[in-house]
ChimeraX commands (.cxc) that place a marker at each C-alpha (Angstrom):
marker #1 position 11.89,-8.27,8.80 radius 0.5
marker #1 position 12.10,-7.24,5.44 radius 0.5
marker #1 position 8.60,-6.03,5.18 radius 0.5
marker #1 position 7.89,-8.44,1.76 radius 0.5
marker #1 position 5.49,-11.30,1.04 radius 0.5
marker #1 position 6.89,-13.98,0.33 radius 0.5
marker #1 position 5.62,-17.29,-1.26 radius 0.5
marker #1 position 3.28,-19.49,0.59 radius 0.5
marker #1 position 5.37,-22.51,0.05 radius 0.5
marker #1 position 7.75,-21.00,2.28 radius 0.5
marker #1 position 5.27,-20.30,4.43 radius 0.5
marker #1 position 4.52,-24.33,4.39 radius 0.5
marker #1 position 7.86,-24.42,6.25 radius 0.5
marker #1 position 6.22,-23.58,9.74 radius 0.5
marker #1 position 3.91,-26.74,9.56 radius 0.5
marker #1 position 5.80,-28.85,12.25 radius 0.5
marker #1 position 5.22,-30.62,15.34 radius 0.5
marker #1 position 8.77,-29.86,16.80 radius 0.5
marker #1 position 10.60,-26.77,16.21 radius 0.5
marker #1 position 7.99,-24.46,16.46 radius 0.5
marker #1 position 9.45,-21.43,17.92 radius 0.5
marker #1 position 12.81,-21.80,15.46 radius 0.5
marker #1 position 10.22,-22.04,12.05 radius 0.5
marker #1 position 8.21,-18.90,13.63 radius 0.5
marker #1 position 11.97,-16.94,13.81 radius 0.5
marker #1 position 12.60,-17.85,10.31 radius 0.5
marker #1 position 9.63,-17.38,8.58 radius 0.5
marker #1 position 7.39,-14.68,10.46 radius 0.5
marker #1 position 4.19,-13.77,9.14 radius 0.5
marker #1 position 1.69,-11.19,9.20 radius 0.5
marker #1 position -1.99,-11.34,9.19 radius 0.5
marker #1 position -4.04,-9.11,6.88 radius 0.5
marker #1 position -8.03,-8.96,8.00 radius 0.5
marker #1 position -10.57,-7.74,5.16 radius 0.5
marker #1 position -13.43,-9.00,6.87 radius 0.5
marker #1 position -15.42,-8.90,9.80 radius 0.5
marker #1 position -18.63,-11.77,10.74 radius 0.5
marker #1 position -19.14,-11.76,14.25 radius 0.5
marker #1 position -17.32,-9.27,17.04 radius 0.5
marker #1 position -18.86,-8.64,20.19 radius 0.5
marker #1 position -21.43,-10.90,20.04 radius 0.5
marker #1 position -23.00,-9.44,17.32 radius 0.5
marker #1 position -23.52,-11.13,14.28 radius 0.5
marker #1 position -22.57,-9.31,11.48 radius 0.5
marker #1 position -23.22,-11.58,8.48 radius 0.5
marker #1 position -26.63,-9.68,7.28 radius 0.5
marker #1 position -24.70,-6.47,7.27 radius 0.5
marker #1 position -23.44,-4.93,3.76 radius 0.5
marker #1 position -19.71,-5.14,3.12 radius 0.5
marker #1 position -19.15,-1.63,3.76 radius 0.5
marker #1 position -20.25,-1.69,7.22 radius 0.5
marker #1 position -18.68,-4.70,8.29 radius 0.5
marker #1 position -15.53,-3.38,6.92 radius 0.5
marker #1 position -15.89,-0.02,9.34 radius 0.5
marker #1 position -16.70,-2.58,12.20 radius 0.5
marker #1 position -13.36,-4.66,11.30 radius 0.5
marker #1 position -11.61,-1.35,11.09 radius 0.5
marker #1 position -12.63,-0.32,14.58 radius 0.5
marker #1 position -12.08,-3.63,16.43 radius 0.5
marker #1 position -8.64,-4.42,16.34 radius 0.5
marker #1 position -5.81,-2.58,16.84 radius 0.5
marker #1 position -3.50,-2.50,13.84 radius 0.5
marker #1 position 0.38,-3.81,14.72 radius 0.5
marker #1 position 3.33,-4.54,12.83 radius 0.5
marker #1 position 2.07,-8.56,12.29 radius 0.5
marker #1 position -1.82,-7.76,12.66 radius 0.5
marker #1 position -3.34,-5.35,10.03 radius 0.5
marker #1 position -6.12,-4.16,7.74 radius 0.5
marker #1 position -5.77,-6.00,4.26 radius 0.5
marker #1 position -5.44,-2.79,1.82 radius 0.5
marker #1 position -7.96,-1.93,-0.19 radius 0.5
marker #1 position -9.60,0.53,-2.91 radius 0.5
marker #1 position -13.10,1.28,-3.85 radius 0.5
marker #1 position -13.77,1.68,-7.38 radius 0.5
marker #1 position -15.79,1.10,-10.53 radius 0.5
marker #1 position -13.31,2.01,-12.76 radius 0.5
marker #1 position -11.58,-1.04,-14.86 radius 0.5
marker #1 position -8.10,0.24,-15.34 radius 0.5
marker #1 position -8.08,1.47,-11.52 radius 0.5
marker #1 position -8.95,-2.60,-10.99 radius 0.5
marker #1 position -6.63,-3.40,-13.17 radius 0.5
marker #1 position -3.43,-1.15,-11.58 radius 0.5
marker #1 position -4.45,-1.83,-7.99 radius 0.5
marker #1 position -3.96,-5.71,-9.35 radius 0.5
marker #1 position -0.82,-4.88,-10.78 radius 0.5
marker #1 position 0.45,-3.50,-6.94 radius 0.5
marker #1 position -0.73,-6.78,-5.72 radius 0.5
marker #1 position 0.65,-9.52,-7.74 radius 0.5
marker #1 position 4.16,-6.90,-7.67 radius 0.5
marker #1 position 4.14,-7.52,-3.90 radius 0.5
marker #1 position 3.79,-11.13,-3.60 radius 0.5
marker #1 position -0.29,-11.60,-3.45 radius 0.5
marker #1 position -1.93,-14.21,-5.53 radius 0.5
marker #1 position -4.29,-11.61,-7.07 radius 0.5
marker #1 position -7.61,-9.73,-5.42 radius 0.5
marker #1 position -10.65,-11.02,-3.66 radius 0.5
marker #1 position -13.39,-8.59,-5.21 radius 0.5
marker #1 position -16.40,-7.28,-2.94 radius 0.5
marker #1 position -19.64,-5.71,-3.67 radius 0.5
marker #1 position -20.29,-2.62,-1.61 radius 0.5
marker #1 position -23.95,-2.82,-2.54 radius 0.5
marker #1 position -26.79,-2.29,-0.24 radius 0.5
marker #1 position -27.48,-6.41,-1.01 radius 0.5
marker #1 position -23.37,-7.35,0.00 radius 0.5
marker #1 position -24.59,-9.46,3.12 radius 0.5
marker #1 position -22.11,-12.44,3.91 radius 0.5
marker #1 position -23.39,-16.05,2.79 radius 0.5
marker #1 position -21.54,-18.76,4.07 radius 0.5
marker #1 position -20.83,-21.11,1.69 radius 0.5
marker #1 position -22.37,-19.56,-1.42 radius 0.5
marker #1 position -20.12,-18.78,-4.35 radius 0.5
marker #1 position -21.70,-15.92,-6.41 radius 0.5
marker #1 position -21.21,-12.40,-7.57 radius 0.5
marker #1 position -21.19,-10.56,-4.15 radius 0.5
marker #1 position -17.42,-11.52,-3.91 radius 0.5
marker #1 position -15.08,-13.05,-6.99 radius 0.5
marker #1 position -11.58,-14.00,-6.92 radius 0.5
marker #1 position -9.07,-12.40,-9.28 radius 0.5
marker #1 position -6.22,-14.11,-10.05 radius 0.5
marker #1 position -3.36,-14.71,-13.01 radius 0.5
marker #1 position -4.60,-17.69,-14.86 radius 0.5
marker #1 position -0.86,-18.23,-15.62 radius 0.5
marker #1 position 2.32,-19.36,-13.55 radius 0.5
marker #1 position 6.37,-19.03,-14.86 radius 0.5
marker #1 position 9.40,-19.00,-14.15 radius 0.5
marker #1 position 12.77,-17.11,-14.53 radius 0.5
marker #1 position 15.28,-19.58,-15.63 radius 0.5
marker #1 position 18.23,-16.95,-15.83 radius 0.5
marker #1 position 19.59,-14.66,-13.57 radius 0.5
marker #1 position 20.26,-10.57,-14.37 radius 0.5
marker #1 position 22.90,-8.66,-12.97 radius 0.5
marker #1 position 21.19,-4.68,-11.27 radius 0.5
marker #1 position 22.63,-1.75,-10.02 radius 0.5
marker #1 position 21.71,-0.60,-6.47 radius 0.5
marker #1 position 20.66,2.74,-6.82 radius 0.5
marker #1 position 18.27,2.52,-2.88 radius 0.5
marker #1 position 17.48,0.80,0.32 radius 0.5
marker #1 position 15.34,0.24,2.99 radius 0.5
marker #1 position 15.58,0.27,6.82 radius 0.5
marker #1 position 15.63,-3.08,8.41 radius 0.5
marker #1 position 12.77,-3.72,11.36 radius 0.5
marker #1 position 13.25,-7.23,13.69 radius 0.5
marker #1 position 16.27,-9.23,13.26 radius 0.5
marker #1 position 17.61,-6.70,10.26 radius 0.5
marker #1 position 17.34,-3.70,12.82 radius 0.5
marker #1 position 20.49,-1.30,12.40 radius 0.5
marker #1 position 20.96,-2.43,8.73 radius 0.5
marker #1 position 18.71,-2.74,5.40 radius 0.5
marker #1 position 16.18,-4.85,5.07 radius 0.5
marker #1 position 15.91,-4.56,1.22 radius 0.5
marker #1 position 17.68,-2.87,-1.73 radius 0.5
marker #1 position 15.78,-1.13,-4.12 radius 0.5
marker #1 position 17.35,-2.36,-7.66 radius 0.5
marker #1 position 17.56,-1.12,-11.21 radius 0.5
marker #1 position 18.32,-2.22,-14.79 radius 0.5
marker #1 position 20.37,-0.18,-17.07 radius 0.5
marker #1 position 18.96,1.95,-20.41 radius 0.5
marker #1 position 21.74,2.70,-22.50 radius 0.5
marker #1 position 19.19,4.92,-24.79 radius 0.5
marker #1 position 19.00,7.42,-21.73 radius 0.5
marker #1 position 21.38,6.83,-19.67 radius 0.5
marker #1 position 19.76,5.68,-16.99 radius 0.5
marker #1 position 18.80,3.55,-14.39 radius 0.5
marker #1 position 15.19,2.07,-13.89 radius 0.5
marker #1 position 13.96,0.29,-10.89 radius 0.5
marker #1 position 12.91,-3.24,-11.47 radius 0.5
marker #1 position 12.78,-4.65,-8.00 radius 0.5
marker #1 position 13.15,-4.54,-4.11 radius 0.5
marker #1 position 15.04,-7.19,-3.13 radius 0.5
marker #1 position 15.42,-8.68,1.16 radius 0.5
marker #1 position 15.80,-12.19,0.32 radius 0.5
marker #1 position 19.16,-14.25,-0.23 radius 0.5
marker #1 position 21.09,-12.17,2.00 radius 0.5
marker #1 position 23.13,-13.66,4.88 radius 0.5
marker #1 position 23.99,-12.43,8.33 radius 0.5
marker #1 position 27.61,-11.47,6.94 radius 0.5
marker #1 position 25.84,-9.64,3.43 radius 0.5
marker #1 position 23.60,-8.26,6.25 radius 0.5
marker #1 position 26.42,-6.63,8.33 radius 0.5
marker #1 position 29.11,-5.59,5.68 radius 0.5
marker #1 position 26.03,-3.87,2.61 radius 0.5
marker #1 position 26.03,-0.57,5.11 radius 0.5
marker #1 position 29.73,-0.44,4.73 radius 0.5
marker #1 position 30.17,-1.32,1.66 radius 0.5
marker #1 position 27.39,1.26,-0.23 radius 0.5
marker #1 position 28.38,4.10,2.78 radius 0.5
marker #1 position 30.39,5.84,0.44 radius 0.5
marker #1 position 28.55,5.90,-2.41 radius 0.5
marker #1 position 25.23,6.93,-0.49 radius 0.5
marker #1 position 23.88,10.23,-0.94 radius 0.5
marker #1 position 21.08,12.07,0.52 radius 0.5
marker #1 position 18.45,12.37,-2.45 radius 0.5
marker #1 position 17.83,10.18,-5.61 radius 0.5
marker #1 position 20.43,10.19,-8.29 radius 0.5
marker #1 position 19.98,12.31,-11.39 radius 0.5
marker #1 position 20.29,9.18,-13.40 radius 0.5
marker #1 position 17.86,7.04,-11.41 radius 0.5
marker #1 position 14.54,6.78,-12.58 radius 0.5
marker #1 position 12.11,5.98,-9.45 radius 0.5
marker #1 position 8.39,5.94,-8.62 radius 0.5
marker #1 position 8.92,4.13,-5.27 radius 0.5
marker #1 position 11.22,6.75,-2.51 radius 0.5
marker #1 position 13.97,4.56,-0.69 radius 0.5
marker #1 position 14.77,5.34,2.65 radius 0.5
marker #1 position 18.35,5.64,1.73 radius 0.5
marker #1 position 19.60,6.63,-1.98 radius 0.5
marker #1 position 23.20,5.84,-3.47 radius 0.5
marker #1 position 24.86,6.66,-6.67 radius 0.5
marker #1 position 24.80,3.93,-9.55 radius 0.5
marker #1 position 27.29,2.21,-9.11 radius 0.5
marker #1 position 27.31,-1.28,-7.07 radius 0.5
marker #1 position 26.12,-4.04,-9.08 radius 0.5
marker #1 position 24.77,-7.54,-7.81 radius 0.5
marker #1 position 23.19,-10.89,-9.41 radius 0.5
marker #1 position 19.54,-11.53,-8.69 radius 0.5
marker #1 position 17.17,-14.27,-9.67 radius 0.5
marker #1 position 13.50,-14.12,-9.43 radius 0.5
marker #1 position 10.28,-16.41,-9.84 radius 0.5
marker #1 position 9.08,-13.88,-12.90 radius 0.5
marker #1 position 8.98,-10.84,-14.78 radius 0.5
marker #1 position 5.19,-8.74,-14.46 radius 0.5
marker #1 position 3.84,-5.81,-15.59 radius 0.5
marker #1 position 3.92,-3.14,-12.93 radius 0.5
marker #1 position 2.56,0.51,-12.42 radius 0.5
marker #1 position 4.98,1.32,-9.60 radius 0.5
marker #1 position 8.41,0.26,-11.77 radius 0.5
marker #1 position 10.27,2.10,-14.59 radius 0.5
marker #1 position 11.98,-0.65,-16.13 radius 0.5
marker #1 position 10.93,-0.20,-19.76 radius 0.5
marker #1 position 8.02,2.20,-18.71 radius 0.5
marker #1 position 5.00,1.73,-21.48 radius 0.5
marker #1 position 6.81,-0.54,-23.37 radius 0.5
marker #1 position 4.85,-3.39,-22.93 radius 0.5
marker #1 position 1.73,-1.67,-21.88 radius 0.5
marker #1 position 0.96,2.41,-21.13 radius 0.5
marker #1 position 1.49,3.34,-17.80 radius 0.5
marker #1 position 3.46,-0.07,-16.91 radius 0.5
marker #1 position 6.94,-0.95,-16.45 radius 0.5
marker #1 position 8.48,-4.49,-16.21 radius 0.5
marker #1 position 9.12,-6.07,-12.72 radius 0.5
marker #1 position 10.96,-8.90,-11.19 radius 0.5
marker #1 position 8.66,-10.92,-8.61 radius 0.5
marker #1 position 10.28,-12.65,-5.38 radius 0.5
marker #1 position 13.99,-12.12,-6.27 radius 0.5
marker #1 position 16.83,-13.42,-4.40 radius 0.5
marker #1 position 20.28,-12.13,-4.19 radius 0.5
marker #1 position 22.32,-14.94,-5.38 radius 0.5
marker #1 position 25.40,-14.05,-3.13 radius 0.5
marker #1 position 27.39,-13.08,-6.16 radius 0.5
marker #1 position 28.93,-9.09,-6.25 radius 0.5
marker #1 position 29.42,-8.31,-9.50 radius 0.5
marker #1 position 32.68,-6.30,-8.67 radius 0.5
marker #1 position 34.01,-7.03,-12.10 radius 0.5
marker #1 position 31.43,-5.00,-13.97 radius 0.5
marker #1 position 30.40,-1.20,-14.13 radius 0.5
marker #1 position 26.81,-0.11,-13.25 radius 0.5
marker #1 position 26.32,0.45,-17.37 radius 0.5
marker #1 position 27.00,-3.08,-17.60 radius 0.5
marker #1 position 24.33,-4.12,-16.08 radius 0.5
marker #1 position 21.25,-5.97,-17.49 radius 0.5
marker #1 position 19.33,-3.42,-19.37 radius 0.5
marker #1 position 15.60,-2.75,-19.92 radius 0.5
marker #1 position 15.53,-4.04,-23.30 radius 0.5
marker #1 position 17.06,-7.13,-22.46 radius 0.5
marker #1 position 14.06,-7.01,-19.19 radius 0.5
marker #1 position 11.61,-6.43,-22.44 radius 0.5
marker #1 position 12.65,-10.01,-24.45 radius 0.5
marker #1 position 13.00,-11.87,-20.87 radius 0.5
marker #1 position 9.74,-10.60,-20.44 radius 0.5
marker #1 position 8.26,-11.76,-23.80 radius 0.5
marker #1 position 9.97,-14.96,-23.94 radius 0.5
marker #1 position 8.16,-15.92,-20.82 radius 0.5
marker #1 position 4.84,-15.14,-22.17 radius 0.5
marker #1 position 5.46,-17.16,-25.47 radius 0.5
marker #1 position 6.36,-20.36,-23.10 radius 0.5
marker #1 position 3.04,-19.49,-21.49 radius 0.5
marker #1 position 1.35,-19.31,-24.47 radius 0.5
marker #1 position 3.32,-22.99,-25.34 radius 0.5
marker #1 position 2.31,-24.39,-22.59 radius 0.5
marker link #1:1,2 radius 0.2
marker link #1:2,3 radius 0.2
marker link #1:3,4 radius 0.2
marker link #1:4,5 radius 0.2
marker link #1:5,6 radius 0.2
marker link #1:6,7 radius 0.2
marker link #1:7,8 radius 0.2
marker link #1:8,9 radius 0.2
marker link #1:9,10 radius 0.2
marker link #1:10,11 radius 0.2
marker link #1:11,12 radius 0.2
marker link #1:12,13 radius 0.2
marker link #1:13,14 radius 0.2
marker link #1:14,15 radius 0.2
marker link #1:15,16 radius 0.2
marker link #1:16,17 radius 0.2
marker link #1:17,18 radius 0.2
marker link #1:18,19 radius 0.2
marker link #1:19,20 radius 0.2
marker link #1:20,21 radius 0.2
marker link #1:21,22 radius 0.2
marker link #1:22,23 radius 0.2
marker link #1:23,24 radius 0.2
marker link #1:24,25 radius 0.2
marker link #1:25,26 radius 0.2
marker link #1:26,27 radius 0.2
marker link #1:27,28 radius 0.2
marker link #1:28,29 radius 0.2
marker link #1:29,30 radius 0.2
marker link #1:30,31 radius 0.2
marker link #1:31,32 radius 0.2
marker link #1:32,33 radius 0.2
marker link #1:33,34 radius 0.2
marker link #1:34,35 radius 0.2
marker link #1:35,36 radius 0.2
marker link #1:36,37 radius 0.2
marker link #1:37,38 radius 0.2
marker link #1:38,39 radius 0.2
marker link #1:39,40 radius 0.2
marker link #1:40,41 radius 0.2
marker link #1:41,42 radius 0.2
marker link #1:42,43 radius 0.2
marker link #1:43,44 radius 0.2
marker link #1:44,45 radius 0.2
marker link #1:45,46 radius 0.2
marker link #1:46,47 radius 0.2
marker link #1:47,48 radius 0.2
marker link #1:48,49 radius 0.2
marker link #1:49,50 radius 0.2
marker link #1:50,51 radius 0.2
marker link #1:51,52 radius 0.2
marker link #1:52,53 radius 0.2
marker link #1:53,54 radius 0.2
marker link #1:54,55 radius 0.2
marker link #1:55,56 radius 0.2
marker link #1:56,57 radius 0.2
marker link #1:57,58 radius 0.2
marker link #1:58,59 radius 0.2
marker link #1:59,60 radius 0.2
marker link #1:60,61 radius 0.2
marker link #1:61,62 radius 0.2
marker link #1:62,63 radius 0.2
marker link #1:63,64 radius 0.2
marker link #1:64,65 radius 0.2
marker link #1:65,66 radius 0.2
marker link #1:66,67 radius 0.2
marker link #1:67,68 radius 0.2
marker link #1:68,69 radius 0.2
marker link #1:69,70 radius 0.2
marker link #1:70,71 radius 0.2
marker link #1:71,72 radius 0.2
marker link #1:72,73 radius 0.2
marker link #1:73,74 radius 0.2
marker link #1:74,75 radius 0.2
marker link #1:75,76 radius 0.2
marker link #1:76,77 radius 0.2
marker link #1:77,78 radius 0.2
marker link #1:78,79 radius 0.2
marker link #1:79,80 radius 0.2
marker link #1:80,81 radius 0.2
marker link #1:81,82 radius 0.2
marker link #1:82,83 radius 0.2
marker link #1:83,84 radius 0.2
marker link #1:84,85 radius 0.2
marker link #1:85,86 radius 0.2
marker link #1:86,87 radius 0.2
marker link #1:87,88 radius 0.2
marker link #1:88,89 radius 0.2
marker link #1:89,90 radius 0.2
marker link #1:90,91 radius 0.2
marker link #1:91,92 radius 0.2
marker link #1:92,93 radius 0.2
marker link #1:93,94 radius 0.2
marker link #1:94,95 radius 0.2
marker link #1:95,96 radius 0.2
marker link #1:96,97 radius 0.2
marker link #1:97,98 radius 0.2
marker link #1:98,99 radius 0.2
marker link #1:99,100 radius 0.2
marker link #1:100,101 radius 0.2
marker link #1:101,102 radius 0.2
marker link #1:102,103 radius 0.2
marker link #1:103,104 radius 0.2
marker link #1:104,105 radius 0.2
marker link #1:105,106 radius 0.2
marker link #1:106,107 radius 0.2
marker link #1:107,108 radius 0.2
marker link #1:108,109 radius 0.2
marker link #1:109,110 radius 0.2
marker link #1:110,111 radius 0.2
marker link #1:111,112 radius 0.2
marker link #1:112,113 radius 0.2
marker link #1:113,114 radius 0.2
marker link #1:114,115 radius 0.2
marker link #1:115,116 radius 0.2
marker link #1:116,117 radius 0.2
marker link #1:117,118 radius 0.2
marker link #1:118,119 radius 0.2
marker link #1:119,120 radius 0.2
marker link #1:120,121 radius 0.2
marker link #1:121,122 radius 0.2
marker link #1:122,123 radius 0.2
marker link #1:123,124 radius 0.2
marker link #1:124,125 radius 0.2
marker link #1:125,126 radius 0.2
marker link #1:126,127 radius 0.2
marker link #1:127,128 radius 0.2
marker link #1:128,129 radius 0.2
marker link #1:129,130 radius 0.2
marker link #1:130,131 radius 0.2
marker link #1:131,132 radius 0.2
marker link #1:132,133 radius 0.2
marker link #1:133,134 radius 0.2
marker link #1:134,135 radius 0.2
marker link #1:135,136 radius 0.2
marker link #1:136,137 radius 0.2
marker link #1:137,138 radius 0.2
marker link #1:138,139 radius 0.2
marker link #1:139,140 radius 0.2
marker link #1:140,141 radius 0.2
marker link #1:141,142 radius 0.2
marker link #1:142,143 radius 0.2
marker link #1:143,144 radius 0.2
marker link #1:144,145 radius 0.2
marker link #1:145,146 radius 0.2
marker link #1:146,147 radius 0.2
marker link #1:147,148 radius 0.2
marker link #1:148,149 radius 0.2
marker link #1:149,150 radius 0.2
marker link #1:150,151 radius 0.2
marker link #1:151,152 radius 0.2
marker link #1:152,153 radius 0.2
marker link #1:153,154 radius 0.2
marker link #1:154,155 radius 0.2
marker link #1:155,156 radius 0.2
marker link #1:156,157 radius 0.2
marker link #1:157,158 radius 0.2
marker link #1:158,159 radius 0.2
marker link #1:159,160 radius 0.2
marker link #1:160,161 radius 0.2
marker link #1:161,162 radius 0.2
marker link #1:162,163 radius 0.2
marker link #1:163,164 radius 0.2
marker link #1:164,165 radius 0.2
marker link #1:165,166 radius 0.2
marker link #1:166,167 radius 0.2
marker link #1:167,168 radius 0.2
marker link #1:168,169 radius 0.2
marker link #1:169,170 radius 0.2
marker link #1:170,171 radius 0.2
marker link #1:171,172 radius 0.2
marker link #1:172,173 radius 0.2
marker link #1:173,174 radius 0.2
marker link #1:174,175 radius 0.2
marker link #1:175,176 radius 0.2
marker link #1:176,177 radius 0.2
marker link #1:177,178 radius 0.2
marker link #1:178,179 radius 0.2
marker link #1:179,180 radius 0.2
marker link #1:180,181 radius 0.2
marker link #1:181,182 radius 0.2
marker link #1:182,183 radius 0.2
marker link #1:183,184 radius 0.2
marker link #1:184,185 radius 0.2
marker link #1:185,186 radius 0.2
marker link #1:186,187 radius 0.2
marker link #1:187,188 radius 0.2
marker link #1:188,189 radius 0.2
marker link #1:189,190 radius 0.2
marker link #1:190,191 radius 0.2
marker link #1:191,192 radius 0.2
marker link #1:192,193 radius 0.2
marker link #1:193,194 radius 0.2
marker link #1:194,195 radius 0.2
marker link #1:195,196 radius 0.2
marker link #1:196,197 radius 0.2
marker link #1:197,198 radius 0.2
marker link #1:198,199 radius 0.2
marker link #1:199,200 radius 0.2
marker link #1:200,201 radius 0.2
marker link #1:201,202 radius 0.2
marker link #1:202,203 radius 0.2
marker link #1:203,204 radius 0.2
marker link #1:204,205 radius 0.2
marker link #1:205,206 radius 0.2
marker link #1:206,207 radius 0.2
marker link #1:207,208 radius 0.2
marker link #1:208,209 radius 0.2
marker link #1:209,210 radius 0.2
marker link #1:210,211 radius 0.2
marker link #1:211,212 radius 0.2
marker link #1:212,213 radius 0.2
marker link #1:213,214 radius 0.2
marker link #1:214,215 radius 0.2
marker link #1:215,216 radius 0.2
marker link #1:216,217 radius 0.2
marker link #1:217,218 radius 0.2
marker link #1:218,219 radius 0.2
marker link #1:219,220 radius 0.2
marker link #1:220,221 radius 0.2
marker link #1:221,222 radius 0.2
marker link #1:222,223 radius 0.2
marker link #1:223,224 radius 0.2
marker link #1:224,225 radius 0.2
marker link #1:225,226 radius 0.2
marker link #1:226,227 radius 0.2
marker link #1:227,228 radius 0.2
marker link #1:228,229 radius 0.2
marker link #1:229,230 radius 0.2
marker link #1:230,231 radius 0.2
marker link #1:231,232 radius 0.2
marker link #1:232,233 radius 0.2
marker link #1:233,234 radius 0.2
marker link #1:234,235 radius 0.2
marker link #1:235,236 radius 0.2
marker link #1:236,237 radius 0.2
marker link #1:237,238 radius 0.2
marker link #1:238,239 radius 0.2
marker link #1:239,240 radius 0.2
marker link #1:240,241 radius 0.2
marker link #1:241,242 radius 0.2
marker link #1:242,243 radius 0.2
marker link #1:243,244 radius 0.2
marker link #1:244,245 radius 0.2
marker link #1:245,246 radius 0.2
marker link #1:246,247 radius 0.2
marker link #1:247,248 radius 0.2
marker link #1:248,249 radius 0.2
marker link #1:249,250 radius 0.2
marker link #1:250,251 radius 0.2
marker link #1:251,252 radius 0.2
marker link #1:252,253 radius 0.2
marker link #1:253,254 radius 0.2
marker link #1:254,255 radius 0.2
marker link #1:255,256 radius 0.2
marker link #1:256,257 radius 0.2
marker link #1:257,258 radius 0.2
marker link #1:258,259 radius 0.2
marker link #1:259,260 radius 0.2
marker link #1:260,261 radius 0.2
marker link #1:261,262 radius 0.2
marker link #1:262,263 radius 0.2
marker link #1:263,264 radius 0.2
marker link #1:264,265 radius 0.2
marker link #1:265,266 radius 0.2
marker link #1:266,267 radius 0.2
marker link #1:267,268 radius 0.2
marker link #1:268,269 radius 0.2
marker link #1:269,270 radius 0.2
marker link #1:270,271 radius 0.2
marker link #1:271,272 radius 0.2
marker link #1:272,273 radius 0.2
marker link #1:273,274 radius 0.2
marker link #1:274,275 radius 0.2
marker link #1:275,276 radius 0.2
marker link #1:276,277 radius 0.2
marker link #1:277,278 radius 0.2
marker link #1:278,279 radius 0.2
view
């Protein structure tokens, strides 16, 4: 309902003998096809990649829980390297690489260079939780019809005096958050982005910087789509928070400036790689 991936442990939840339907309701899932072997009763498996990717494409018809995986062609390293970025951002474990070569025929079973796996050789955590403005939101779909499905989030730099977006956020909310956020950020919505809000992504719906609210996520990654502490860390990169939930606490006693700020983002950020490295 939210439209975000979320982890597959979660997704473990829906391996039941009773309670079927009730497991489906709570944790709905979407399937993403990047690959096409056999449709029509034609085998496909000595075709290149590229043309049983058309043949996938023109197969099935794309709904809201039945799509296309998305996907780039490229030879270009730092293109790789950003479109991994988007992916680990929203949820995935990393990339499964193809080779659009002439010679990219399917073989079952073989593990070579005519598809890879690209994945973090790492896994952390976020241990403390960070207070962010709401500066956008999202339309609901399903169950969250009528209200938002996620909020887009921001840290605070004080050097600028601004706000940068670190995360969308749909999880942690409950039926009453659900039915009272609309009300509560009506009057401070407005109808483009604030001034003071630093964006790459466009909300559906934009407020002024004001409502703050406590968040904790899984981690903090590199991202080419967030402005949190934008080349900081690395050029062309902000910081991100990955699979964050709304704790349930409004942080009505603070002011959107007192809000977690990038450069605190930056040393959560680093301390998290030096327990990596410790590890």
């Amino acid at each position: 309902d939210t439209g975000e991936m979320r982890p597959f442990q979660e997704l473990m939840h829906r391996r039941r003998k009773y309670g079927i339907e009730k497991a489906m309701e709570e944790y709905p899932v979407s399937l993403f096809m990047f690959d096409a072997l056999y449709i029509d009763g034609k085998d496909l498996t000595l075709e290149p990649y590229p043309i049983r990717r058309e043949a996938l494409v023109k197969a099935i018809e794309e709904s809201e829980r039945v799509k296309t995986a998305k996907y780039i062609i490229t030879d270009n390293p730092k293109e790789l390297e950003k479109f991994f970025l988007e992916a680990i951002e929203n949820g995935c474990e990393g990339l499964v690489c193809k080779s659009v070569a002439e010679d990219s025929v399917y073989q079952a079973g073989a593990r070579g260079w005519l598809w890879i796996k690209y994945k973090r050789d790492y896994k952390s955590e976020m241990t403390d939780t960070v207070d962010l403005v709401i500066v956008g939101a999202f339309h609901g779909r399903g169950k969250r019809a009528g209200t938002y499905g996620a909020l887009l989030l921001a840290a605070y730099n004080p050097e600028s005096d601004t706000f940068e977006t670190v995360t969308k956020c749909g999880t942690g909310f409950t039926d009453e958050d659900l039915a009272k956020l609309p009300k509560m950020l009506e009057k401070h919505k407005i109808s483009h982005k604030h001034p003071r809000v630093q964006s790459l992504i466009e909300a559906d719906v934009w407020f002024e910087p004001v409502v703050v609210i406590e968040v904790l996520g899984a981690e903090i990654t590199l991202s080419p789509i967030h402005t949190c502490a934008m080349n900081a860390i690395r050029q062309g990169s902000g910081l991100a928070i990955r699979f964050p939930r709304f704790t349930g606490n409004y942080r009505l006693d603070k002011a959107a400036e007192d809000a977690t700020t990038a450069s605190e983002i930056v040393e959560m950020y680093q301390k998290q790689l030096k327990k990596i490295a410790e590890s």
